[in-house]
C-alpha positions as CSV (number, residue, x, y, z in Angstrom):
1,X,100.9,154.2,115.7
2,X,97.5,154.4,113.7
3,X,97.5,158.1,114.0
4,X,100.7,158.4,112.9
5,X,100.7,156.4,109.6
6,X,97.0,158.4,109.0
7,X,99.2,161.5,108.7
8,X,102.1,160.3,106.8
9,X,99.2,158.4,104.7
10,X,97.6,162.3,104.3
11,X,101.3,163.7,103.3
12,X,101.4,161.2,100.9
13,X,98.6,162.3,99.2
14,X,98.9,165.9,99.2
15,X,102.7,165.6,98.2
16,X,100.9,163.4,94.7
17,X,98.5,166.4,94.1
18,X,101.0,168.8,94.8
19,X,102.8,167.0,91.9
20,X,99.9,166.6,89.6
21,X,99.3,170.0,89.9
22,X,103.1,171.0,89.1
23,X,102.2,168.7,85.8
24,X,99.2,169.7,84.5
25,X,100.7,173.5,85.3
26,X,103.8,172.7,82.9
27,X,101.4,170.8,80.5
28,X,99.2,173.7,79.5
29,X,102.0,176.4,80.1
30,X,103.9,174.0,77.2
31,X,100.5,174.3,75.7
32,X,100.3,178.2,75.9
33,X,104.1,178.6,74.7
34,X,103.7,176.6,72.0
35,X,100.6,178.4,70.8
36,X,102.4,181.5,71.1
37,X,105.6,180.4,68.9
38,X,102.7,179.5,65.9
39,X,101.8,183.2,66.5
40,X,105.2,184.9,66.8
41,X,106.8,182.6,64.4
42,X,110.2,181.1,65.2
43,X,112.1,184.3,63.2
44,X,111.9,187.9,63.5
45,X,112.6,190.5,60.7
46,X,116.7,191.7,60.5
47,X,115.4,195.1,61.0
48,X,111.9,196.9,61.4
49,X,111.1,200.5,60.1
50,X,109.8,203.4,62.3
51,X,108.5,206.1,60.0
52,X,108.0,209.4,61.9
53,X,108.9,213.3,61.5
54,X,112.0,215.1,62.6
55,X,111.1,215.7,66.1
56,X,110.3,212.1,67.0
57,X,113.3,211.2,64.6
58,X,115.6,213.4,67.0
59,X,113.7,212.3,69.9
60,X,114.2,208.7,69.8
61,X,118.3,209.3,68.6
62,X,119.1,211.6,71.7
63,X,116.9,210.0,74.2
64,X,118.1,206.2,72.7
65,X,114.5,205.1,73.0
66,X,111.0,204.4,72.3
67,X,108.1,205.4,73.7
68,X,105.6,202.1,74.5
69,X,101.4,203.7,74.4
70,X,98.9,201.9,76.4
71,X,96.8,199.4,74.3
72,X,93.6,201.3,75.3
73,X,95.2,204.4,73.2
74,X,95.2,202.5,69.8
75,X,94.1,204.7,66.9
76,X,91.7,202.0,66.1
77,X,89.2,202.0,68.8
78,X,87.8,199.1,67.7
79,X,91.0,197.2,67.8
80,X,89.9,196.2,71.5
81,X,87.5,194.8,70.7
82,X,88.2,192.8,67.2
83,X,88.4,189.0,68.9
84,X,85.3,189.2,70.9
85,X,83.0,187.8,67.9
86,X,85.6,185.3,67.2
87,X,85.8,184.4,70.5
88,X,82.3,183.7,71.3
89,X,82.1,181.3,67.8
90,X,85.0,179.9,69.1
91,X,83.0,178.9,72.4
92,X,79.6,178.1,71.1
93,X,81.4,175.5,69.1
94,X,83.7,173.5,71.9
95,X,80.7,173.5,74.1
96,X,78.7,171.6,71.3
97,X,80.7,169.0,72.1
98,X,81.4,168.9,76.0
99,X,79.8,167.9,78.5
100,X,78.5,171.2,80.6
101,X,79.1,168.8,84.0
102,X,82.6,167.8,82.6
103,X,85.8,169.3,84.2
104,X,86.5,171.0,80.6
105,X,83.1,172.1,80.2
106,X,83.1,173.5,83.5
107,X,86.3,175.4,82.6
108,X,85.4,176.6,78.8
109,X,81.8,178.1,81.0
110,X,84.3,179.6,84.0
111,X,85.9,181.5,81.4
112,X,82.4,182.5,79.1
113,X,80.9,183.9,81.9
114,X,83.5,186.3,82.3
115,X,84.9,187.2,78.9
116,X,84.6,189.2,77.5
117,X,84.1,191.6,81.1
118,X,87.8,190.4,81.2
119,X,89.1,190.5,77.9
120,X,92.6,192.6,76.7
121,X,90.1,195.7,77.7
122,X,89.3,195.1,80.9
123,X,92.4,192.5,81.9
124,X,92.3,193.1,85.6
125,X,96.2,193.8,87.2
126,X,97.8,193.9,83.6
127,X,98.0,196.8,81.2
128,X,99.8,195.9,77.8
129,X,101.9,198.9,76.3
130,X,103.1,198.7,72.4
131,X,105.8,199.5,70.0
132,X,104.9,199.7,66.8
133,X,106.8,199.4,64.0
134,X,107.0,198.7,60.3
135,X,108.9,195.3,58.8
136,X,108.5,197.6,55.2
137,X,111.1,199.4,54.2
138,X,111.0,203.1,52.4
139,X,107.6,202.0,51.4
140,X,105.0,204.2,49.5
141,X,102.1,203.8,51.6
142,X,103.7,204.8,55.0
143,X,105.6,207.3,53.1
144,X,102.5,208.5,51.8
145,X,100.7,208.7,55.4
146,X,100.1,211.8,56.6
147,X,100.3,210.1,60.2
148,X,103.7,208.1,59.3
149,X,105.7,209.2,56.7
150,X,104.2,213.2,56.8
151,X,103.4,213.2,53.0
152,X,107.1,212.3,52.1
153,X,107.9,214.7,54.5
154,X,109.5,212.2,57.2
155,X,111.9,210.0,58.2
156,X,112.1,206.4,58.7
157,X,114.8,204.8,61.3
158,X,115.8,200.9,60.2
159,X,116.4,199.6,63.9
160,X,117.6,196.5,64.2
161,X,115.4,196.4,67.0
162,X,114.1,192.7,67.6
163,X,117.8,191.7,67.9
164,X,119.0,193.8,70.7
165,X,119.7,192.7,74.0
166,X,117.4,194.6,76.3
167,X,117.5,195.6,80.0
168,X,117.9,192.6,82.1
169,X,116.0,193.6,84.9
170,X,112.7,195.0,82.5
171,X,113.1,191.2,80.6
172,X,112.8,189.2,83.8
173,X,110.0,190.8,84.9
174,X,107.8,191.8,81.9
175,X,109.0,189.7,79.4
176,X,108.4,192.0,76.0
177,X,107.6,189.9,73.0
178,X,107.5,190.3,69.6
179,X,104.5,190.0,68.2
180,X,103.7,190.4,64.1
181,X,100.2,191.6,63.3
182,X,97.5,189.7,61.7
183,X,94.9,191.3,59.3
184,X,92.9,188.1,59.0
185,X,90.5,187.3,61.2
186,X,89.7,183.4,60.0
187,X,93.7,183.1,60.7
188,X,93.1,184.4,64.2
189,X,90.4,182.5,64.7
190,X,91.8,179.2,64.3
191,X,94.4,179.3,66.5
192,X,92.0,180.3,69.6
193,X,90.3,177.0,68.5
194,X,93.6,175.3,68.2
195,X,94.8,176.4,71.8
196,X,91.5,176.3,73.8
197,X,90.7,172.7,72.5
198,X,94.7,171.3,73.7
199,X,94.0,173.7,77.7
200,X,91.0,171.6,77.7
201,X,92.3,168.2,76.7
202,X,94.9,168.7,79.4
203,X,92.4,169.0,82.3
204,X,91.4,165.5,81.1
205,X,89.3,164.5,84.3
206,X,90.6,166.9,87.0
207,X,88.2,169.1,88.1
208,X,89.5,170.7,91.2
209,X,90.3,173.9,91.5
210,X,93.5,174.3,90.6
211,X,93.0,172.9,87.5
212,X,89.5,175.5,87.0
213,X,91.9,178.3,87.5
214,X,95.1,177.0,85.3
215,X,92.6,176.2,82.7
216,X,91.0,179.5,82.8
217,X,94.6,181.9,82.9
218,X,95.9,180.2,80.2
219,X,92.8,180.8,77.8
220,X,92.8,184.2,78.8
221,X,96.4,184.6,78.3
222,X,96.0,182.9,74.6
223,X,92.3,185.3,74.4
224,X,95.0,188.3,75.1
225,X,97.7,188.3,72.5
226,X,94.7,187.1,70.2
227,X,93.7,190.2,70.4
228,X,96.8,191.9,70.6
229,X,97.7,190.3,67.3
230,X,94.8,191.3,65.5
231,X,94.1,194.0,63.3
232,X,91.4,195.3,61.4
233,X,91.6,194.5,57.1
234,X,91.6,198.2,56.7
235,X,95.2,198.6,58.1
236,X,96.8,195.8,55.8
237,X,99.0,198.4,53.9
238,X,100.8,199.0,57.5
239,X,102.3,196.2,57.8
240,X,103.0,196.3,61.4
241,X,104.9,194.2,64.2
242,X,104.2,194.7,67.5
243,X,106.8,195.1,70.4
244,X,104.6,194.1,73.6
245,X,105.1,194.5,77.5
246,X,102.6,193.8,79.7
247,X,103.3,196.1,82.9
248,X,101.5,195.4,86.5
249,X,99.1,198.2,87.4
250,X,100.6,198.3,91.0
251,X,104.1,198.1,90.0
252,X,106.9,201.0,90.2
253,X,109.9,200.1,87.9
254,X,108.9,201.4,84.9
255,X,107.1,205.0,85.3
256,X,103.6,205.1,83.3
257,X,103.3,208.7,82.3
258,X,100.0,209.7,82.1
259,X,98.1,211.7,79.5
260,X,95.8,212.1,76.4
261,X,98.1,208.8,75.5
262,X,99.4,207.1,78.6
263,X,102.8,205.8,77.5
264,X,106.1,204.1,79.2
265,X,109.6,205.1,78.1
266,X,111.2,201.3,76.9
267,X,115.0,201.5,76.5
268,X,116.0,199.8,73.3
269,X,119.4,198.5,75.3
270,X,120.2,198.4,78.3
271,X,121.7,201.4,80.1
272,X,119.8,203.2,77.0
273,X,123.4,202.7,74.9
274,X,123.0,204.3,71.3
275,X,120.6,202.1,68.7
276,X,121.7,200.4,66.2
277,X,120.8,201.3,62.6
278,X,120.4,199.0,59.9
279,X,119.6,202.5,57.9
280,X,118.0,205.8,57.5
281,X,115.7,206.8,54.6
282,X,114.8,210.6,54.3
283,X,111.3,211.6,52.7
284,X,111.7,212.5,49.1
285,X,110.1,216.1,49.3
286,X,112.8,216.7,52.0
287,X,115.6,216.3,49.5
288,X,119.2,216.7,49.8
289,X,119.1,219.4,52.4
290,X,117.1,216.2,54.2
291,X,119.8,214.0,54.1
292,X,122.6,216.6,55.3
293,X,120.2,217.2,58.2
294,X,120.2,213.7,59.3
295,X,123.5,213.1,58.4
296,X,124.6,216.0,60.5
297,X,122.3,214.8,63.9
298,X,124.0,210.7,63.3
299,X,127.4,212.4,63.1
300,X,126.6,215.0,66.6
301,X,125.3,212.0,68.2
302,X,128.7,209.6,67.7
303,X,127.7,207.4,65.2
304,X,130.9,206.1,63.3
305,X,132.9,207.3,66.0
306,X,135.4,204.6,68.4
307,X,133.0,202.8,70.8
308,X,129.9,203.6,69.0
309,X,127.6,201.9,66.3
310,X,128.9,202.9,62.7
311,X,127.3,205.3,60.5
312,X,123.9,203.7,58.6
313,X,123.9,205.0,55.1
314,X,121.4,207.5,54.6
315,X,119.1,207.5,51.5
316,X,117.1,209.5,50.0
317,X,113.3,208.0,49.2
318,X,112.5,208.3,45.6
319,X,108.9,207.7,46.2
C-alpha cells in the first residue's frame, strides 16, 4: 500500500514538471515569436524588385523560380560575422547584473561560452539559404550596379513574392520567413538586449536542465536571424529584404546543389505555377528593342493568356 502511493506520489510529480516544462517552453517560444514579429514587422511590401540580366531574367520566367544561396556565400564576407561585437556587449552588460550562480546567469554563461563557435557561421545541423530582393522599384542605384541592374543594362521582375502561397510541404518543414534588412547596428543591438533579458526573466528560478537548454536555443535562435537581418552601412543604397529557409544539413527534400555558390532551387508556388508580376521595368540603355524582347518572352510564356497570370505592363527605365 505504501509502495504503491510512493509511485503514484512520484507520477505526480513528474506529470507537474512535465507540465512546467510544457510552460516555460511556450513562454519563451511566445517570447522568441514575438521578438521576431518586432523584426519582421507585422506587413510585408505589395511587391519586391529582383534586378538582374537577361539570362537570369529568362531563367527565373521558364523555370518559375528562384534560386536560394547558402548564407556562407554572401558577397559581404564580413556579413557573418557583423552581430558578434554586438553580441558580446550585449552579454557583458546582462551579466553585470546576474548573479553567475543564478539559473539565468548560468544560462546567459551556457550560451557565452559557446557563441560565437556556434553563431549563424558555425550553426551546427542548420544551414540558412537566402533570397534576395529589392522592396525599390526601377531605382537608380540598383540600376546603376554593375552587379544588379548591369549599368542600365538589366531587367528588374516586380514579384509579388511575399504574398504567394508556397509549397505546403517546404512551409511545414522549413518555415521560410521574410525577413527586411537592417543597416543599423544600435537598432540590431537593442533588440538582442530586448529578447535575451525576457528568455532570462522566464527561467525565473528553474535551473534544471531543461530549462538550461530552452534558454540557450531560443537565444541562439534570436542570435541567428540577428545576424541574418543585419547588414553592413555600406550596403544601405540596396535596400534589401530577405527571403529565408533554414534547411537541415542531413535532410533530402530539397536538393542543395553544390558549387563556387552552394544554392537550393525555392519554388515561388507550389507545383512551380507561373509568378505573378506586379511589373517589369527594362534598363534604359536597352531601349525599345528591350521592351519588345521582354514583351515577346511574357507573351511565349502564357502570360495574359486563359488560366494564367495577366500580362504586367512593361516599362521602360528612364534612369
Amino acid at each position: 500500500m505504501v509502495r504503491r502511493k510512493k509511485r503514484r506520489d512520484k507520477r505526480k510529480v513528474r506529470q507537474l514538471a512535465n507540465k512546467s516544462r510544457q510552460l516555460l517552453d511556450r513562454q519563451i517560444d511566445d517570447v522568441v515569436g514575438a521578438q521576431l514579429l518586432k523584426l519582421t514587422g507585422t506587413s510585408s511590401p505589395s511587391a519586391v524588385y529582383h534586378y538582374t540580366g537577361w539570362d537570369g531574367f529568362e531563367g527565373i520566367l521558364r523555370e518559375r523560380c528562384f534560386r536560394m544561396t547558402d548564407f556562407h556565400c554572401v558577397d559581404d564576407e564580413l556579413e557573418l560575422r557583423h552581430t558578434d561585437d554586438l553580441m558580446r556587449g550585449v552579454i557583458y552588460r546582462l551579466a553585470q547584473n546576474l548573479s553567475l550562480a543564478s539559473p539565468a546567469g548560468r544560462a546567459l554563461s551556457n550560451f557565452r561560452r559557446q557563441y560565437p563557435a556556434k553563431s549563424i557561421a558555425n550553426l551546427n545541423g542548420y544551414t540558412p539559404f537566402l533570397a534576395c530582393f529589392c522592396v525599390a522599384e526601377d531605382d537608380t542605384f540598383m540600376w546603376s550596379s554593375a552587379s544588379y541592374g548591369r549599368a542600365g543594362e538589366g531587367y528588374c521582375l516586380g514579384i509579388k513574392l511575399l504574398a504567394e502561397p508556397r509549397d505546403e510541404e517546404i512551409d511545414r518543414r522549413f518555415a521560410p520567413a521574410t525577413l527586411p534588412v537592417s543597416y543599423d547596428a544600435k537598432t540590431i543591438e537593442q533588440w538582442i538586449d530586448h529578447g535575451f533579458r525576457q528568455v532570462l526573466t522566464r527561467i525565473g528560478r528553474d535551473g534544471s536542465s531543461a530549462s538550461m537548454f530552452m534558454a540557450n536555443n531560443a537565444m541562439f535562435r534570436l542570435a541567428a536571424f540577428a545576424s541574418l537581418a543585419l547588414k553592413g552601412d555600406r550596403f544601405r543604397d540596396e535596400k534589401e529584404w530577405r527571403l529565408v529557409m533554414w534547411v537541415p544539413n542531413n535532410q533530402s527534400i530539397v536538393q542543395v546543389v553544390e558549387g563556387p555558390r552552394r544554392y537550393i532551387v525555392m519554388p515561388l508556388r507550389k507545383a512551380r505555377q507561373p509568378i505573378v508580376l506586379d511589373s517589369v521595368h527594362v534598363g534604359a540603355k536597352l531601349g525599345v528593342a528591350g521592351v519588345r524582347r521582354a514583351e515577346q518572352l511574357l507573351g511565349e510564356l502564357g502570360y495574359g493568356s486563359e488560366g494564367m497570370p495577366s500580362m504586367p505592363p512593361v516599362l521602360l527605365s528612364n534612369r
